[in-house]
Backbone bond lengths (Angstrom), bond angles and torsions (degrees), N, CA, C in turn:
res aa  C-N    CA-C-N  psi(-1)  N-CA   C-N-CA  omega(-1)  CA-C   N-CA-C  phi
1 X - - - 1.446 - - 1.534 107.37 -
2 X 1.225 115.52 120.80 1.587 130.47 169.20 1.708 105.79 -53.41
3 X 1.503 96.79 142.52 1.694 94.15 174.40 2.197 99.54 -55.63
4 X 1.201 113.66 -56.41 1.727 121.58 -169.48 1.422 95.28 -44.10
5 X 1.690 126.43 -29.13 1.897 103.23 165.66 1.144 100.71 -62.73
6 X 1.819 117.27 -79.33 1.435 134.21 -160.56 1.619 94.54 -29.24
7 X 1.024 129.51 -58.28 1.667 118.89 -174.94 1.544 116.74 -52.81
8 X 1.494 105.31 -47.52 1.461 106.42 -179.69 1.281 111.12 -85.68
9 X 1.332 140.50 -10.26 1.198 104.70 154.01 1.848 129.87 -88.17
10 X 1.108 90.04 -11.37 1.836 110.30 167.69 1.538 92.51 -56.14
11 X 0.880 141.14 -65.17 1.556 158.26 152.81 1.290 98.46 5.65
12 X 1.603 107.35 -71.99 1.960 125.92 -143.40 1.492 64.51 -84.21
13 X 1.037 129.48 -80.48 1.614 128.34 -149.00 1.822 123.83 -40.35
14 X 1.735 112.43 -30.38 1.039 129.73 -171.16 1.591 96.05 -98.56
15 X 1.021 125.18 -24.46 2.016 114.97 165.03 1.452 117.59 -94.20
16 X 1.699 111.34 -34.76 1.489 94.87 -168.74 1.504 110.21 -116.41
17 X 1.359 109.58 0.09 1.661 126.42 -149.63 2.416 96.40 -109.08
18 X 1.462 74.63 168.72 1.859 85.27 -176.47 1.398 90.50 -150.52
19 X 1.668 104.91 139.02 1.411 100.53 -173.24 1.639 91.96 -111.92
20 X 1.388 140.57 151.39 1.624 124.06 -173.70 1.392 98.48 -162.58
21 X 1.645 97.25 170.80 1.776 99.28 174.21 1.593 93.68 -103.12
22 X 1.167 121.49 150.80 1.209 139.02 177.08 1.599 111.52 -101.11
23 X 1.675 140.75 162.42 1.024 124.42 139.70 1.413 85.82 -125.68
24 X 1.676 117.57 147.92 1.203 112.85 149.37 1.305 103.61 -121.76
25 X 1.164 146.34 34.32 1.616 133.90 125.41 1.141 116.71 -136.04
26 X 1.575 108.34 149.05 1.663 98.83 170.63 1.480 152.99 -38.11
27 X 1.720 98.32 -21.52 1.036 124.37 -156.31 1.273 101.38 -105.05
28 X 1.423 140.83 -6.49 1.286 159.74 -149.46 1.519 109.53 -113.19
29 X 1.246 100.89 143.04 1.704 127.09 147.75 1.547 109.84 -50.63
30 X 1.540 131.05 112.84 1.507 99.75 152.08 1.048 132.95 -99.73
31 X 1.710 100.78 161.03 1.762 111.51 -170.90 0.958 126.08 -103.60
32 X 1.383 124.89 145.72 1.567 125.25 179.97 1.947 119.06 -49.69
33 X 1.093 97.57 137.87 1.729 101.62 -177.50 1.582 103.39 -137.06
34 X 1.269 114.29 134.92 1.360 121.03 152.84 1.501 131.06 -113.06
35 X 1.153 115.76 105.63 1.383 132.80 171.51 1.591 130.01 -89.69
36 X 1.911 99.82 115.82 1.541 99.62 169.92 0.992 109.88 -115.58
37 X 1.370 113.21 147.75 1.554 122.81 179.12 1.619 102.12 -120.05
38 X 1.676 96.48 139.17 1.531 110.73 179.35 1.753 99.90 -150.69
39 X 1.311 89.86 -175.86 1.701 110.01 -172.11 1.288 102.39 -121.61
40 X 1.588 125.70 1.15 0.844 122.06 -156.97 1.766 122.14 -130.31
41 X 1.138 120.46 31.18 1.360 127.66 -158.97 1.227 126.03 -23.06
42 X 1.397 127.42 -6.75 1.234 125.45 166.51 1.517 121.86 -72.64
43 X 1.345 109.75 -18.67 1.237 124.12 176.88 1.496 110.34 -68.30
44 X 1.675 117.12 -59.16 1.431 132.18 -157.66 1.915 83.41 -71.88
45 X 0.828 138.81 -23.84 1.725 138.19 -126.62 1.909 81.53 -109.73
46 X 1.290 120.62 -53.89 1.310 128.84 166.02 1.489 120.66 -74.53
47 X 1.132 144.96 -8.04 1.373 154.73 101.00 1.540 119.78 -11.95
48 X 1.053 110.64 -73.95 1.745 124.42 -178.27 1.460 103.80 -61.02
49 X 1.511 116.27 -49.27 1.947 111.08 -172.14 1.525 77.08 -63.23
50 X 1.641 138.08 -74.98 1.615 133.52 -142.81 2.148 106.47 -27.19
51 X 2.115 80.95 -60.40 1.468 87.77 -170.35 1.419 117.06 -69.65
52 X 1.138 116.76 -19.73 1.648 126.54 -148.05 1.395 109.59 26.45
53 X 1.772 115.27 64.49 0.809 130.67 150.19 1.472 142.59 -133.45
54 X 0.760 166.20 171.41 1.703 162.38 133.06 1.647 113.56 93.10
55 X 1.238 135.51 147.50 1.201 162.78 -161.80 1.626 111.15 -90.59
56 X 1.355 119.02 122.79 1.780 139.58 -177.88 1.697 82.93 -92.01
57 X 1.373 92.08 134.50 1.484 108.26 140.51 1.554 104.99 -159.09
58 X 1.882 92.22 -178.80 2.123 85.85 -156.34 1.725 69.62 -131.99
59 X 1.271 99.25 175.98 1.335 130.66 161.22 1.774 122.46 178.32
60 X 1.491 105.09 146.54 1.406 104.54 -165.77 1.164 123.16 -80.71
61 X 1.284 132.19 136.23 1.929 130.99 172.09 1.213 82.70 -72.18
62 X 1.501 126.59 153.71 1.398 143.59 161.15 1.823 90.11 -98.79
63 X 1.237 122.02 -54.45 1.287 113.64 -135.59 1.952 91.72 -82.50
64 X 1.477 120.56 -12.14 1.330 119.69 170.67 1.393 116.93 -111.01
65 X 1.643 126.89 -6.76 1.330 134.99 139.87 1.759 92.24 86.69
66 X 1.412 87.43 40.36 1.731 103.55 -178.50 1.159 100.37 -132.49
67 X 1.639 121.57 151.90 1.197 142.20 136.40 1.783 147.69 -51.40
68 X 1.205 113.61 71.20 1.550 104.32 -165.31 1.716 121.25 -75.83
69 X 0.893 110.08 151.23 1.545 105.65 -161.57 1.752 95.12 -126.34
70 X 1.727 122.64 128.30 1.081 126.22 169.40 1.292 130.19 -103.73
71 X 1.510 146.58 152.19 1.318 131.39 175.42 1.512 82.92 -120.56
72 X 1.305 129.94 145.73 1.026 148.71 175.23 1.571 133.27 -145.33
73 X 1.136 113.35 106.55 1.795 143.74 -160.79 0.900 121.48 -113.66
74 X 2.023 100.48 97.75 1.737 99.08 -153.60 1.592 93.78 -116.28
């Protein structure tokens, strides 16, 4: 990865992204996650090959009758 990604996605991450601790079980340690959200999957899709890391999923706003799309880096 070129520093001009590492910047741009520092970029995507610092406008559209949340960096957080997660738990997904009770019984657990939680772990750091970074989440970006876009409308735009070509973005997250070129993101994911850069890092070759973390998992897209979408789900719909009803109340904005949009599609949000997540990259998620657990």
């Amino acid at each position: 990865m070129t520093n001009e990604q590492k910047a741009y996605i520092a970029g995507i991450i610092d406008g559209e992204g949340s960096i957080m601790l997660l738990k997904f079980h009770n019984n657990q340690f939680p772990s750091p996650c970074i989440s970006i959200s876009s409308t735009t999957i070509e973005l997250l899709e070129w993101i994911k090959s850069v890092t070759k890391i973390g998992s897209i999923k979408s789900k719909k706003i009803i109340i904005l009758k949009s599609m949000q799309i997540l990259l998620l880096i657990q």
